[in-house]
N, C-alpha and C positions, 0 to 999 in steps of 0.2 A: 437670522433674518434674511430672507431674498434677497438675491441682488438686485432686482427691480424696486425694492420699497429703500434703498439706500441710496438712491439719486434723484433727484426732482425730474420731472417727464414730463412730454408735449402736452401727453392725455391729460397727465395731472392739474396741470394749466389750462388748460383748456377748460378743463369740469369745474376749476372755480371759481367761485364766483366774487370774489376777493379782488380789486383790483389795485391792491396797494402794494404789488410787484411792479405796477404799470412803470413806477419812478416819472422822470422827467423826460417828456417829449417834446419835440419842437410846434409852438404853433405858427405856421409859412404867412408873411403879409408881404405888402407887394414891396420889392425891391430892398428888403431886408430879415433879417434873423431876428426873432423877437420868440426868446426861451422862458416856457411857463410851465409848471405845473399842470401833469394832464389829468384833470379832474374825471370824476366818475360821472360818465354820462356826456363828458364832453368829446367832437370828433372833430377832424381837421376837414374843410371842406375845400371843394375848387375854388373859390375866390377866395380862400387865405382865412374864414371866417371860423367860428366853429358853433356847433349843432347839437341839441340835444336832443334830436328827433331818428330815433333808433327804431321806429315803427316800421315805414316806409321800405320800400325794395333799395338797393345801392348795389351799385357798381363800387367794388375795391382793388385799387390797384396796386396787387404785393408785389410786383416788378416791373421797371420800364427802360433796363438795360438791355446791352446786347449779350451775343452768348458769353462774351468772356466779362462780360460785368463791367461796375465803373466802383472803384477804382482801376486802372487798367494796373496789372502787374508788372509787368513789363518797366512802363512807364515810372516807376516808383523804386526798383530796383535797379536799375540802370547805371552806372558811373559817369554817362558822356557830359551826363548834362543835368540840370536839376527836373527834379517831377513838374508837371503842368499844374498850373495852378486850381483845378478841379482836384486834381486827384493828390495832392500836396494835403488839401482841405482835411482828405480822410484820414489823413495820421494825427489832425487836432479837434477834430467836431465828430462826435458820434454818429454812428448810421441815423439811427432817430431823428437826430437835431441839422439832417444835412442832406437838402433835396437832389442835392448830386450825386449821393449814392444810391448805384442801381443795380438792383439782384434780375437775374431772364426776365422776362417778360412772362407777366402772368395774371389774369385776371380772376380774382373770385365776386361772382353774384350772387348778391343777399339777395332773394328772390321772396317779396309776399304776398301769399297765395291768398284769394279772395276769401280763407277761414281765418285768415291772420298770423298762419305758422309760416315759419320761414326754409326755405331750402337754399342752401349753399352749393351752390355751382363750379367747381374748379376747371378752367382753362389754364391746361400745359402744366406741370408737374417740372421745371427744371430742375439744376443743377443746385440754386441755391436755396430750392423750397423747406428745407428744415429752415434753415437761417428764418426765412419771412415768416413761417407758421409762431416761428417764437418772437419775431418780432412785431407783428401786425396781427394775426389772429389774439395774441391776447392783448391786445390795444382796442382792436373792434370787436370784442367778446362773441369770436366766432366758433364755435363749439365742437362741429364737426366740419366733412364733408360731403354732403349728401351728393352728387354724382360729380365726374370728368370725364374732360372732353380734351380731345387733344389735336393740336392745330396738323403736326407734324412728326417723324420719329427720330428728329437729332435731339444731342444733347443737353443742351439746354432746352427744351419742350420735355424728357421724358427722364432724365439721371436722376430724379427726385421720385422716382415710382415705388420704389423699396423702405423711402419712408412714411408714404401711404400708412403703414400700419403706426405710427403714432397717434392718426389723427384717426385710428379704430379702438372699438373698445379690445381692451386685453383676454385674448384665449390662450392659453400654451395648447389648446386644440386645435386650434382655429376654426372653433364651432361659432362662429360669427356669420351675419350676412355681407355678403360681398356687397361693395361699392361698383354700383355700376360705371362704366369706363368706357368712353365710342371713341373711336377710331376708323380709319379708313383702313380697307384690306391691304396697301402697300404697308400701312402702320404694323398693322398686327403680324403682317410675315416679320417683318423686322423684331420684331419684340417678342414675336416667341422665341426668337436666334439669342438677343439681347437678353434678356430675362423668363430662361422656360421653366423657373421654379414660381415664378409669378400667373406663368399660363397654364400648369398643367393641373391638368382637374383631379388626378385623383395620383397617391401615390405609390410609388410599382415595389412591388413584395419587397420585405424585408429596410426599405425608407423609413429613418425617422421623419418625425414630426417635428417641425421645425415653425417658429413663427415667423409665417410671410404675410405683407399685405394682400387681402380678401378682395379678391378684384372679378366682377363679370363683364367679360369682353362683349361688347357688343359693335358691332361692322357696321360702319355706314356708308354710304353711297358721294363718290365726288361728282357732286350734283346738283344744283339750284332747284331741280325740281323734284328735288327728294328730301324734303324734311324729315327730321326725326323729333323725338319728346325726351328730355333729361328735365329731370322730377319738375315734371309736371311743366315746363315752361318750351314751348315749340323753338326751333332752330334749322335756319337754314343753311348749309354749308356752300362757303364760298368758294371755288377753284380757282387758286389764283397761280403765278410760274412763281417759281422760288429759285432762279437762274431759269435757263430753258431747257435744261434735262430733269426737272423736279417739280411735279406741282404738292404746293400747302394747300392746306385750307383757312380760310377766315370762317367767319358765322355773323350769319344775320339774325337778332332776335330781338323780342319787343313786339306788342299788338299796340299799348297806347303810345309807346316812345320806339321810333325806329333804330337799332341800335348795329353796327358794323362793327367787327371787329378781326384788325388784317394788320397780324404779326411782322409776318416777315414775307415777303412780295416782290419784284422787282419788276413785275409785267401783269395789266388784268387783262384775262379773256374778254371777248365782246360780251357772251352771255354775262357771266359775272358782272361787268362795269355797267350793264344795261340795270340792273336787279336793284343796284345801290344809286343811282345816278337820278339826280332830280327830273333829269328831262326822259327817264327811262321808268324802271320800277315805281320811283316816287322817292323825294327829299327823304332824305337819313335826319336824323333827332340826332343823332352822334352817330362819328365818324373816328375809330382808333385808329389811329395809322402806323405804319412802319417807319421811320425814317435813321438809316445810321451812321452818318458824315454827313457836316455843314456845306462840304463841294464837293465837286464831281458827279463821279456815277460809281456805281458801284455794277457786279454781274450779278449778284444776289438777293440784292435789297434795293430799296429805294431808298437816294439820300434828300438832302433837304431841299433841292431844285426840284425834283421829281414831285418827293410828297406836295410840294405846296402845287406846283402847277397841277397835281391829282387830286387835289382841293375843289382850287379852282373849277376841274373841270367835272367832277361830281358834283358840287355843290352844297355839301349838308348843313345845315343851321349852324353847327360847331365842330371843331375836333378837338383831340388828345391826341397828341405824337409822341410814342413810345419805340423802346429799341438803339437808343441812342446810345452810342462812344465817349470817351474822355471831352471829347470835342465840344460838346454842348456846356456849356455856364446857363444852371436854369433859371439864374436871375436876372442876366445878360440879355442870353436867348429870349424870354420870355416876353421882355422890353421891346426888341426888334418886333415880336409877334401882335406886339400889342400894336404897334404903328401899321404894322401887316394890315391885321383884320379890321382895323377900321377904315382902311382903303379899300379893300376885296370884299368888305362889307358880311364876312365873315369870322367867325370869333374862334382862334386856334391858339393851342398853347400846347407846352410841352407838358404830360404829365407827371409825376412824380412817384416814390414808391412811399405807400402808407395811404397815399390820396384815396379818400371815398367820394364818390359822385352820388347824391340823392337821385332818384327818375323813376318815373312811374312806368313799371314796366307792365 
């Protein structure tokens, strides 16, 4: 027998349609842990509720930690002193059942198309993306991944590239179609240095064949006024500083619902902030933000002063703040947010990983 048919697999899971691996997940209500049974067809939603409406387009959010995750390691292993009580959580409440734990930041888009078929959109490919594929894709019965998009070329945006080929069908040829893949040209010089068994188109006399994920690179433009198209749904990239020797990118996308989405930032260009900004571009419908420490400043990120006052000063209907540290209690935090937004007359919370957002995109 193969060794491939003597192990359970992404793809395996993925193709089924059986969801009574799903076990027990957590369903989030406000300011407490309430463990149920996750039925088939039911989904965990932003106000804690849950949905049987799998029709619709959705935002999912398989990570909302920083590069180095939440639990922090460090933090947990340490002798000085005891773990913090976030990350204490993760040695007794499973990832599932505990909104405090957070795998990179990464967004997949259920996107449906005006025929009613769906494409799946992946932003960022990190470090813990097997982990989320097996724990969130077959909880919102996501199948494949029809294209990616990638914010930036560190490690937690792109160390999960290589297991792209899970979420392909099986060739030991790799006579498959490639997954298309945008990037920015600072991206792809980096990742053909990082991974050039991933970039090279063809291979040189006497190479075996070996199974890599099917990937076509496609170059985009750091530019606001350069959209591109991943299957089928328009995107506009954001330029934003990632410290001030590095620009990221965010994306702008959505025709009925305005949609932002900005990893990791620490500074916006004028162009940029003009694009997203109510009194500029035109009010954002969602607003993802960066945020990674409750205080200070950080040189690479925006922590939680920043984010809110770049709230404030865009303006969008609502946010989701992802990218957060040990530091964040999502039940705590989310409490404080609540008294926030109904001062600033804005509705913000922290995301979570598993979360899916309904929106008409």
């Amino acid at each position: 027998v193969p060794l491939r048919r003597r192990h359970p697999s992404v793809t395996c899971l993925l193709s089924t349609r059986d969801s009574s691996f799903a076990g027990i997940f957590q369903i989030y209500t406000e300011g407490e842990i309430l463990i149920a049974p996750m039925m088939d067809g039911l989904i965990t939603t932003e106000n804690g509720s849950v949905s049987s409406d799998r029709d619709g387009s959705a935002l999912i959010f398989l990570g909302t930690g920083c590069s180095s995750a939440v639990p922090n390691a460090m933090c947990l292993i340490q002798q000085s002193e005891s773990p913090c009580y976030v990350c204490s959580q993760s040695l007794s409440i499973p990832p599932e059942r505990n909104p405090n734990y957070r795998g990179n930041t990464s967004l997949l888009i259920d996107y449906r198309q005006s025929d009613g078929k769906h494409k799946y959109i992946q932003i960022d490919v990190g470090k813990t993306f097997r982990e989320q594929v097996l724990r969130w894709f077959t909880l919102h019965k996501i199948p494949q991944v029809d294209s990616i998009i990638l914010t930036h070329e560190h490690a937690d945006a792109v160390l999960g590239l290589d297991d792209i080929r899970s979420v392909q069908p099986f060739s030991p040829t790799n006579d498959i179609d490639p997954t298309p893949i945008f990037v920015s040209q600072y991206a792809m010089d980096s990742l053909a240095v990082k991974f050039p068994y991933l970039v090279q188109k063809k291979l040189k006399e006497g190479q075996e064949v070996r199974r890599v994920a099917q990937l076509d690179w496609r170059v985009i433009e750091e530019d606001c006024e350069k959209p591109f198209v991943a299957s089928d749904l328009s995107f506009t990239p954001l330029p934003v500083m990632h410290g001030e020797d590095y620009v990221c990118l965010g994306f702008l996308f959505g025709e009925k619902s305005r949609v932002a989405y900005i990893s990791d930032v620490s500074r916006f260009p004028p162009s940029t902030e003009y694009v997203i900004s109510k009194s500029g571009g035109g009010q954002l419908d969602l607003l993802i933000l960066d945020t990674l420490y409750k205080t200070g400043s950080h040189n690479t990120h925006l922590c939680f002063p920043q984010t809110l006052d770049t709230i404030k000063r865009l303006s969008p209907k609502r946010a989701l703040l992802i990218g957060m540290t040990h530091e964040f209690d999502h039940h705590k935090d989310n409490e404080f947010l609540e008294e926030w937004s109904k001062r600033e007359g804005i509705s913000v919370k922290l995301a979570h990983d598993g979360l899916r957002v309904p929106i008409d995109l």
